[in-house]
DOMAR-610154 format. One record per atom (N, C-alpha, C): residue number from 1; residue in one letter; atom name; x, y, z. Coordinates in Angstrom, 3 decimals. Atoms other than C-alpha are relative to their C-alpha. Layout:
<recs>
{NUM, 'A', 'CA', {X, Y, Z}};
...
</recs>
This chain:
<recs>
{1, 'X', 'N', {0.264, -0.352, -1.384}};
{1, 'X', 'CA', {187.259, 106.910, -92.278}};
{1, 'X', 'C', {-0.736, -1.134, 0.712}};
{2, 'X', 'N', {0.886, 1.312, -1.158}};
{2, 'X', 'CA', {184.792, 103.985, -91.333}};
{2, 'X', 'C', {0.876, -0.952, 0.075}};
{3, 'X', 'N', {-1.161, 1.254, -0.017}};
{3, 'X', 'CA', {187.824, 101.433, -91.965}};
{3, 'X', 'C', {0.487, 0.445, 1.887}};
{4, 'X', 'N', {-1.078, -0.233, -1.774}};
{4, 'X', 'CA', {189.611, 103.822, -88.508}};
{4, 'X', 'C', {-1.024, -0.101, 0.997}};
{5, 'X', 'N', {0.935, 0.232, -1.133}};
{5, 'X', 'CA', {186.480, 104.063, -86.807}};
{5, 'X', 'C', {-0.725, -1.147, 0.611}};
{6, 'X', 'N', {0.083, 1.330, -0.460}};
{6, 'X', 'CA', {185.952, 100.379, -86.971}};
{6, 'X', 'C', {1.498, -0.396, 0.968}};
{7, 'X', 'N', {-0.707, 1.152, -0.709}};
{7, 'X', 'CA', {189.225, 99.355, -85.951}};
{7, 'X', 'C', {0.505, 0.847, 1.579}};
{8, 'X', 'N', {-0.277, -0.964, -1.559}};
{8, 'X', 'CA', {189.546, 102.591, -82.792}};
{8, 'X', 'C', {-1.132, -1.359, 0.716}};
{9, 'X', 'N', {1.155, 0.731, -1.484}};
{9, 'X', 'CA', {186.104, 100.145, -81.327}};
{9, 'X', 'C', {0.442, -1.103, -0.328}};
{10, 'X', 'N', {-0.575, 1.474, 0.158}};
{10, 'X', 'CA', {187.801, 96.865, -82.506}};
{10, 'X', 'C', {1.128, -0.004, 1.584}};
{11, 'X', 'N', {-1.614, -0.281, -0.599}};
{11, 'X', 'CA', {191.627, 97.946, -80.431}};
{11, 'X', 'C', {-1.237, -0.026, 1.342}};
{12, 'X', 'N', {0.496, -0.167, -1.082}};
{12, 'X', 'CA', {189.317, 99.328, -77.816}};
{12, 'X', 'C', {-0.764, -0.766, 0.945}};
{13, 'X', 'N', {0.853, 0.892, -0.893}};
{13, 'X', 'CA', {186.656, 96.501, -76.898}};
{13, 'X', 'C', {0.678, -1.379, 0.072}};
{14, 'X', 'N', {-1.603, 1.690, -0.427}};
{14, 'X', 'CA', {189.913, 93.681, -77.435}};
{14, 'X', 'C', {0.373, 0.781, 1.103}};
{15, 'X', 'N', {-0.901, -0.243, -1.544}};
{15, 'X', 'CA', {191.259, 95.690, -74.315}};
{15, 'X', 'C', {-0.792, -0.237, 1.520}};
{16, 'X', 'N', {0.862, 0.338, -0.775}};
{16, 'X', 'CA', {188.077, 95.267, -72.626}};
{16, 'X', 'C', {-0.988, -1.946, 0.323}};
{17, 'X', 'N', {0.562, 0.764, 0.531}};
{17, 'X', 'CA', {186.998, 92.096, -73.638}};
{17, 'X', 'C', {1.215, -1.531, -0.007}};
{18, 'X', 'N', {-1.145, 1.471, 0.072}};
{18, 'X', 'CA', {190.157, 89.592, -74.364}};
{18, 'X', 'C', {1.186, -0.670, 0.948}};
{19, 'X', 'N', {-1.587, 0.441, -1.607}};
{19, 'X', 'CA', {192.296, 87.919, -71.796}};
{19, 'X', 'C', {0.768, -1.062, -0.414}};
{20, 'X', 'N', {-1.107, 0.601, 0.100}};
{20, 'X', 'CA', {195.155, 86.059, -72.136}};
{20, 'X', 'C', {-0.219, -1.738, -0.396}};
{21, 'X', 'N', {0.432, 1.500, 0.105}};
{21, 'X', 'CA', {194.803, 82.150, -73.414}};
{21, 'X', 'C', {-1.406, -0.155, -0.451}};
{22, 'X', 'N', {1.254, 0.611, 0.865}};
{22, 'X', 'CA', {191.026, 82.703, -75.221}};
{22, 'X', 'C', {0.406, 0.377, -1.220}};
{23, 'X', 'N', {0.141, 0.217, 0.974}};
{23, 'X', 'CA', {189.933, 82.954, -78.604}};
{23, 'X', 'C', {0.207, 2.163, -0.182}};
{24, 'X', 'N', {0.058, -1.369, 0.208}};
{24, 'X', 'CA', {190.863, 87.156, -79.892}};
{24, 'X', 'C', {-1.126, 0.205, -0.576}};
{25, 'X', 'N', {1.759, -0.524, 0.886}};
{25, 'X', 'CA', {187.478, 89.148, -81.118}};
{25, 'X', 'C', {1.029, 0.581, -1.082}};
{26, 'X', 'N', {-0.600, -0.605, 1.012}};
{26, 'X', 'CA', {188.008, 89.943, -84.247}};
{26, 'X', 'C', {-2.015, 0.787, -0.742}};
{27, 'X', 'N', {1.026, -1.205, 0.551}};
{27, 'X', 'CA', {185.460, 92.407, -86.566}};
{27, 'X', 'C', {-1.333, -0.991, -0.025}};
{28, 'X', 'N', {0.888, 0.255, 0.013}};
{28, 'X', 'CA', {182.970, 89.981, -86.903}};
{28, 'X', 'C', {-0.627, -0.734, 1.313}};
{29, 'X', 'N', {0.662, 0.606, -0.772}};
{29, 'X', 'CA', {182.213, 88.911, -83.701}};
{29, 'X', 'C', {-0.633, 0.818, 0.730}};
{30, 'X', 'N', {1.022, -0.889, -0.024}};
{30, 'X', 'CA', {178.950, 90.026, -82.376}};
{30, 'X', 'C', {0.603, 1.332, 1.518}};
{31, 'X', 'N', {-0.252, -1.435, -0.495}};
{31, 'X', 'CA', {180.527, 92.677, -79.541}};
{31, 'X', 'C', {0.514, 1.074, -0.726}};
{32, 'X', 'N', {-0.376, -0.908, 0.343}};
{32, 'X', 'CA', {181.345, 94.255, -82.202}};
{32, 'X', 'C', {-1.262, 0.516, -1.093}};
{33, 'X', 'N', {0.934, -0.339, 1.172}};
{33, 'X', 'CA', {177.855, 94.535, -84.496}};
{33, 'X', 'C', {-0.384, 1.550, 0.090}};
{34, 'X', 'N', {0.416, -1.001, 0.354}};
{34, 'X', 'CA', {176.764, 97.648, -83.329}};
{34, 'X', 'C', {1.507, 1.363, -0.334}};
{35, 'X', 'N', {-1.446, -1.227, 0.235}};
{35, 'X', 'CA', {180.564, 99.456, -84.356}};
{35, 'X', 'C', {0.674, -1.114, -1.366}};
{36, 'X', 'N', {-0.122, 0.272, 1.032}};
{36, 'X', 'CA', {180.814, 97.452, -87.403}};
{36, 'X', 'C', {0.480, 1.377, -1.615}};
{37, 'X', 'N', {-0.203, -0.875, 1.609}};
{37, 'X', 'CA', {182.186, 99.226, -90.911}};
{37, 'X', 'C', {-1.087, 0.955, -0.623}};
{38, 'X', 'N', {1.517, -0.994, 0.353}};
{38, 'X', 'CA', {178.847, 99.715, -92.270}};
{38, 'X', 'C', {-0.921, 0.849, 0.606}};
{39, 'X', 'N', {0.676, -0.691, -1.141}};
{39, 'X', 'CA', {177.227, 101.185, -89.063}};
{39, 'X', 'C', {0.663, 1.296, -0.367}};
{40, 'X', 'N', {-0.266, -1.389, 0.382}};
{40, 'X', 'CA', {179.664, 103.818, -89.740}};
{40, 'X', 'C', {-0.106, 0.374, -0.799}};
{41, 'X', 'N', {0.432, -0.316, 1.164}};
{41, 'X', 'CA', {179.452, 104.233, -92.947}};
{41, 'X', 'C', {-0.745, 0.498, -0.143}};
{42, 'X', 'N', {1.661, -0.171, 0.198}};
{42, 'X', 'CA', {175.485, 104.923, -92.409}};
{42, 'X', 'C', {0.196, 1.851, 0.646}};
{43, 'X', 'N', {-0.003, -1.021, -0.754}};
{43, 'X', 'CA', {176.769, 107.418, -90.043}};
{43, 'X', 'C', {0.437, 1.495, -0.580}};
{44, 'X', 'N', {-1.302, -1.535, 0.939}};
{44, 'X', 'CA', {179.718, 109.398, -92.347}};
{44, 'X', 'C', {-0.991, 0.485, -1.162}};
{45, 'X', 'N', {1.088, -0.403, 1.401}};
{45, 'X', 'CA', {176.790, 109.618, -95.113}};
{45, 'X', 'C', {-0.736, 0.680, 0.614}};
{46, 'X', 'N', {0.833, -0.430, -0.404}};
{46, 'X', 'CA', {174.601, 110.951, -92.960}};
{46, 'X', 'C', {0.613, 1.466, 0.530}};
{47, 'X', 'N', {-0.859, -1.613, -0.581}};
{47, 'X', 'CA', {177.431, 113.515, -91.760}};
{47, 'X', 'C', {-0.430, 0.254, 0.960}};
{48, 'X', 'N', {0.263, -0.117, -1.754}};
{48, 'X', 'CA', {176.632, 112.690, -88.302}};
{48, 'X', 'C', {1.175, -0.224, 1.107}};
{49, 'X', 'N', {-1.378, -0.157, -1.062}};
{49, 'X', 'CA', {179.586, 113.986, -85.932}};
{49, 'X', 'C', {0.053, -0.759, 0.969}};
{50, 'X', 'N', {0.685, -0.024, -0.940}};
{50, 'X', 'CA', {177.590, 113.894, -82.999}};
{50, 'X', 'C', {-0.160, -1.664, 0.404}};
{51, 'X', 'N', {0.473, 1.206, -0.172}};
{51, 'X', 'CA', {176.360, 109.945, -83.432}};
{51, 'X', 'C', {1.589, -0.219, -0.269}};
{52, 'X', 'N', {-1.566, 0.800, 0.433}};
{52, 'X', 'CA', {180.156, 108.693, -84.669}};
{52, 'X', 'C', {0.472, 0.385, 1.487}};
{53, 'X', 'N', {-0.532, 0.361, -0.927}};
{53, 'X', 'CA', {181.531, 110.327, -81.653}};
{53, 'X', 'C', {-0.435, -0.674, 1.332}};
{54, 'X', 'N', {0.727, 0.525, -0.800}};
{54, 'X', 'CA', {178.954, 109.144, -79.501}};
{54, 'X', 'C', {0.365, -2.083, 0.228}};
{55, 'X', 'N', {-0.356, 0.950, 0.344}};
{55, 'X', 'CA', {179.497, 105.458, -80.636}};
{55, 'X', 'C', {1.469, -0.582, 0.241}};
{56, 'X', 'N', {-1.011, 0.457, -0.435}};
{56, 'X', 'CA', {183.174, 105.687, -80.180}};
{56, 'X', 'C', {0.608, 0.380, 1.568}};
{57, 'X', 'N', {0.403, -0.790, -1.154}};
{57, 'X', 'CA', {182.768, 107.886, -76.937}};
{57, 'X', 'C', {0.071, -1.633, 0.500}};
{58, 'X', 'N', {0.032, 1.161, -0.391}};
{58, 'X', 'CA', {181.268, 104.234, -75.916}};
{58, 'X', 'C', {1.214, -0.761, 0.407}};
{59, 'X', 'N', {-1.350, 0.889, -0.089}};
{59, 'X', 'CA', {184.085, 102.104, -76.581}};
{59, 'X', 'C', {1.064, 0.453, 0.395}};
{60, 'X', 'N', {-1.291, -0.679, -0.963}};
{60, 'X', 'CA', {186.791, 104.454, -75.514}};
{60, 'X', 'C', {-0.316, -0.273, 1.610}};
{61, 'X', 'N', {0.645, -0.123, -1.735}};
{61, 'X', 'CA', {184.688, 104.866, -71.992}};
{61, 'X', 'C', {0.309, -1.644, 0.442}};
{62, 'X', 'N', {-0.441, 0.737, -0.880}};
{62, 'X', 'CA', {185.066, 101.264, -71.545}};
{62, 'X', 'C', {1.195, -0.719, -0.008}};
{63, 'X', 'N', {-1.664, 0.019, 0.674}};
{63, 'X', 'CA', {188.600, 100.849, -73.094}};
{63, 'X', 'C', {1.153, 0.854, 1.367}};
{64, 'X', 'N', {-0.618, -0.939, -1.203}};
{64, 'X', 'CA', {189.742, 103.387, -70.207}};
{64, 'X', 'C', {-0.505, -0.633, 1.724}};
{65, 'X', 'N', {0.656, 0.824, -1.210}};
{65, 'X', 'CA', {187.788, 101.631, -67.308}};
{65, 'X', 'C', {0.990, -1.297, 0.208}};
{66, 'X', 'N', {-0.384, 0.953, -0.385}};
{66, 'X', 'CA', {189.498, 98.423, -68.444}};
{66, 'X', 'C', {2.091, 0.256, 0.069}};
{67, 'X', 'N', {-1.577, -0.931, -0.472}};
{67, 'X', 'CA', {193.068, 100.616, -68.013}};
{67, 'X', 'C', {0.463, 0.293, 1.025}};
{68, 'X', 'N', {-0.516, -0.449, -1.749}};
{68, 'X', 'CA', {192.279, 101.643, -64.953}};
{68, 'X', 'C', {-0.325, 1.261, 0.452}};
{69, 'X', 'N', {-0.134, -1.405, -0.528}};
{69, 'X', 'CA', {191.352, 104.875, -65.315}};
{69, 'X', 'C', {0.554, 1.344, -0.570}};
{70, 'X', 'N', {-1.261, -1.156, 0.294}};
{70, 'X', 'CA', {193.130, 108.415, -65.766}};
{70, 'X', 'C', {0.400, -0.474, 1.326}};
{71, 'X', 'N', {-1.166, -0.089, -1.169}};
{71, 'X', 'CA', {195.012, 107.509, -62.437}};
{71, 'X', 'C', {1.114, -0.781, -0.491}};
{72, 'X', 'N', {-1.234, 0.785, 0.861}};
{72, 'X', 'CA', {196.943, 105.082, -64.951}};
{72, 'X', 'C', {0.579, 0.694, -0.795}};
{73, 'X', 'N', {-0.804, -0.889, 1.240}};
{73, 'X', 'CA', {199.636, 106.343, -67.335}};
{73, 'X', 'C', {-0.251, 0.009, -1.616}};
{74, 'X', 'N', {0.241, 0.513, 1.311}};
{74, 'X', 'CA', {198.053, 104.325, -70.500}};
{74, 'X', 'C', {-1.577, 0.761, 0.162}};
{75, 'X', 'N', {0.957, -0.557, 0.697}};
{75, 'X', 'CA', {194.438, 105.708, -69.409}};
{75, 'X', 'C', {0.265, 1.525, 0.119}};
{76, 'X', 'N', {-0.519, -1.749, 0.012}};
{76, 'X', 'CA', {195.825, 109.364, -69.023}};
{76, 'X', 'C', {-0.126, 0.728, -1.464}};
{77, 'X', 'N', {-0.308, -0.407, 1.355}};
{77, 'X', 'CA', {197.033, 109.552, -72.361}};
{77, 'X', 'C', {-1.313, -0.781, -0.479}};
{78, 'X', 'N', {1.308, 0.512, 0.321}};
{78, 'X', 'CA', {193.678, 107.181, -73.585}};
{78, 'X', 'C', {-0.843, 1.002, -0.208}};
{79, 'X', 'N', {0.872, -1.460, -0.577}};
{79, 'X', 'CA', {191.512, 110.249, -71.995}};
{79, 'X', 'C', {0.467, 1.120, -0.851}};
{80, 'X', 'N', {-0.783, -1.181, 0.813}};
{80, 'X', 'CA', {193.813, 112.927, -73.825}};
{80, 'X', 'C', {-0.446, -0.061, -1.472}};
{81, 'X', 'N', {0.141, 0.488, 1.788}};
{81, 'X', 'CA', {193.278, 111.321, -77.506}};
{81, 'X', 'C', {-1.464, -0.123, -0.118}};
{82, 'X', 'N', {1.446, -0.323, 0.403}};
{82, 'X', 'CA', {189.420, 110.771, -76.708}};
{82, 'X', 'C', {-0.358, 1.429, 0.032}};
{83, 'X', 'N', {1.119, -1.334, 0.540}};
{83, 'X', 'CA', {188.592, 114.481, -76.147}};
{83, 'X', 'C', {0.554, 0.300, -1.130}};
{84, 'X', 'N', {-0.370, -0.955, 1.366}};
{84, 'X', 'CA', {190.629, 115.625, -78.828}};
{84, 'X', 'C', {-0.923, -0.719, -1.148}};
{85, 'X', 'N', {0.424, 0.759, 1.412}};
{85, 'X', 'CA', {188.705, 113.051, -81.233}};
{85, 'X', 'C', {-1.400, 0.968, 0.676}};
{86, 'X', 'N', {1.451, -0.415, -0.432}};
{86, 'X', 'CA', {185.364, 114.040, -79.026}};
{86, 'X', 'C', {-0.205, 2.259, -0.028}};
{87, 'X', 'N', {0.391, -1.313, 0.327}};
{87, 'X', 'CA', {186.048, 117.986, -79.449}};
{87, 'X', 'C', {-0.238, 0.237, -1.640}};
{88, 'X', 'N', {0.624, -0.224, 0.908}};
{88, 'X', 'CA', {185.735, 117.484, -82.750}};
{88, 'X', 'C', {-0.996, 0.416, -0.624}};
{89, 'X', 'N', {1.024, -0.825, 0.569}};
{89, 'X', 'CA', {183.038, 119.690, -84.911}};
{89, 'X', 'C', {-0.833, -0.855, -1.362}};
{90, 'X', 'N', {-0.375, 0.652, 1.297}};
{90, 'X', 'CA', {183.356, 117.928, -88.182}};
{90, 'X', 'C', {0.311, -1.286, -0.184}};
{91, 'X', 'N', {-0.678, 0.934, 0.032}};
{91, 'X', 'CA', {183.774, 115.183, -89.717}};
{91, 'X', 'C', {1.761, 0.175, -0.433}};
{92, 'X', 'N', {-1.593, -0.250, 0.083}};
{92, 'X', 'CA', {187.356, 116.559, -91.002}};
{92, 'X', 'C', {0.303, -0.128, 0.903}};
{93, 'X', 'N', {-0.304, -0.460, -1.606}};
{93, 'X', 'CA', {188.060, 117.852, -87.634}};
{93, 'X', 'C', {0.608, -1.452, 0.712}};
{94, 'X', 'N', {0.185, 1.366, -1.064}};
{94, 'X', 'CA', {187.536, 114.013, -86.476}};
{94, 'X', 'C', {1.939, -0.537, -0.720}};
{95, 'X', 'N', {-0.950, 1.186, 0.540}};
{95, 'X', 'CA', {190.795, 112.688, -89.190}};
{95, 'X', 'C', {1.204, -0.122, 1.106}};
{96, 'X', 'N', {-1.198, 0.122, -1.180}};
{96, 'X', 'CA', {193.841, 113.730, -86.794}};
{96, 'X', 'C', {-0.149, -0.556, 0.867}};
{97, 'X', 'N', {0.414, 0.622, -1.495}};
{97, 'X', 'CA', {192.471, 112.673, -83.833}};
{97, 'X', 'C', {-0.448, -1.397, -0.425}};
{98, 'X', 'N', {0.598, 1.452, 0.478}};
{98, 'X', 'CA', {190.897, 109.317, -85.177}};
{98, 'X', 'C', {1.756, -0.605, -0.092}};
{99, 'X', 'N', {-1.807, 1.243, -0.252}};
{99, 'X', 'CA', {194.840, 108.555, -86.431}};
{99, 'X', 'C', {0.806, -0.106, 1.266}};
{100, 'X', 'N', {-0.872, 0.160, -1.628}};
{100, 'X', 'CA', {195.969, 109.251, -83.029}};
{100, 'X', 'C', {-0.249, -1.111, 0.718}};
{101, 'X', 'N', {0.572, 1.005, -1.137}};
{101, 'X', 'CA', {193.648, 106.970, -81.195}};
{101, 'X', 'C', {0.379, -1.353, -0.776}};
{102, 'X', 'N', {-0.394, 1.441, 0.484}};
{102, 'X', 'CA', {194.260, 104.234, -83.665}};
{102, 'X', 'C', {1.397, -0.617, -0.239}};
{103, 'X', 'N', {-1.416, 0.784, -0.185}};
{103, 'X', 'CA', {197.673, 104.024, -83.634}};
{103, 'X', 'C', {0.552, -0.015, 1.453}};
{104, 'X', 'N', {-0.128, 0.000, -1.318}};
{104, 'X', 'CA', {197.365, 104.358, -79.715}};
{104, 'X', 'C', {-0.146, -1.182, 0.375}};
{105, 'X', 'N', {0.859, 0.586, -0.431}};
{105, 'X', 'CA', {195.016, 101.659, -79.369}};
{105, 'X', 'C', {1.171, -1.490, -0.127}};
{106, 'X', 'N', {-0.780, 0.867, 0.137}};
{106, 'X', 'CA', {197.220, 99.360, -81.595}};
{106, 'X', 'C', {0.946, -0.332, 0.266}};
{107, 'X', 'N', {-1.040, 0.339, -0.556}};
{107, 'X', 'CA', {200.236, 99.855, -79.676}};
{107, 'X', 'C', {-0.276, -0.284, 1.449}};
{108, 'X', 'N', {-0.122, 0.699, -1.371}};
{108, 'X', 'CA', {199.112, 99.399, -76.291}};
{108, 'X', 'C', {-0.590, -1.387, 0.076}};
{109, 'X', 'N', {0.727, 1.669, -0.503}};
{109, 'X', 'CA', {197.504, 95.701, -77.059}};
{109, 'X', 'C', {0.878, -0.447, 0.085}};
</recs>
């Protein structure tokens, strides 16, 4: 689970973050320290819903800003896949919705 929840704020802050002709962020570069592997990790041990979705809450929120919005067709559906991850209860609860957003994320870059 911390492998998807790294790479949902990886997909998400490359959409916010990378423009055309620079260098791509990749996992270790520092916009990504506080959504790092192990950050989550600290989190799924701790069996903290609440903080994981909070954390990816983040990066979706500005993943959808740099979309355009729900008045766009990519942040519509964006918005749709975060509550379902963010109604989540559980960490189970979170797996469906986590594979949604990450194979969302990776097809719209």
């Amino acid at each position: 689970m911390e492998s998807s929840l790294e790479t949902v704020a990886l997909f998400s802050l490359k959409l916010v973050y990378e423009t055309d002709g620079h260098s791509p962020i990749l996992r270790d570069d520092p916009v990504m320290d506080d959504y790092q592997r192990e950050v989550f990790a600290l989190l799924v041990r701790k069996d903290d819903a609440p903080g994981i979705q909070a954390k990816v809450a983040d990066c979706l929120s500005q993943a959808l800003n740099a979309l355009g919005g729900t008045q766009k067709p990519l942040g519509r559906e964006l918005h749709k896949l975060a509550t379902a991850f963010a109604q989540a209860q559980t960490l189970e609860q979170m797996g469906t919705p986590l594979t949604y957003l990450t194979s969302y994320l990776k097809d719209i870059q």
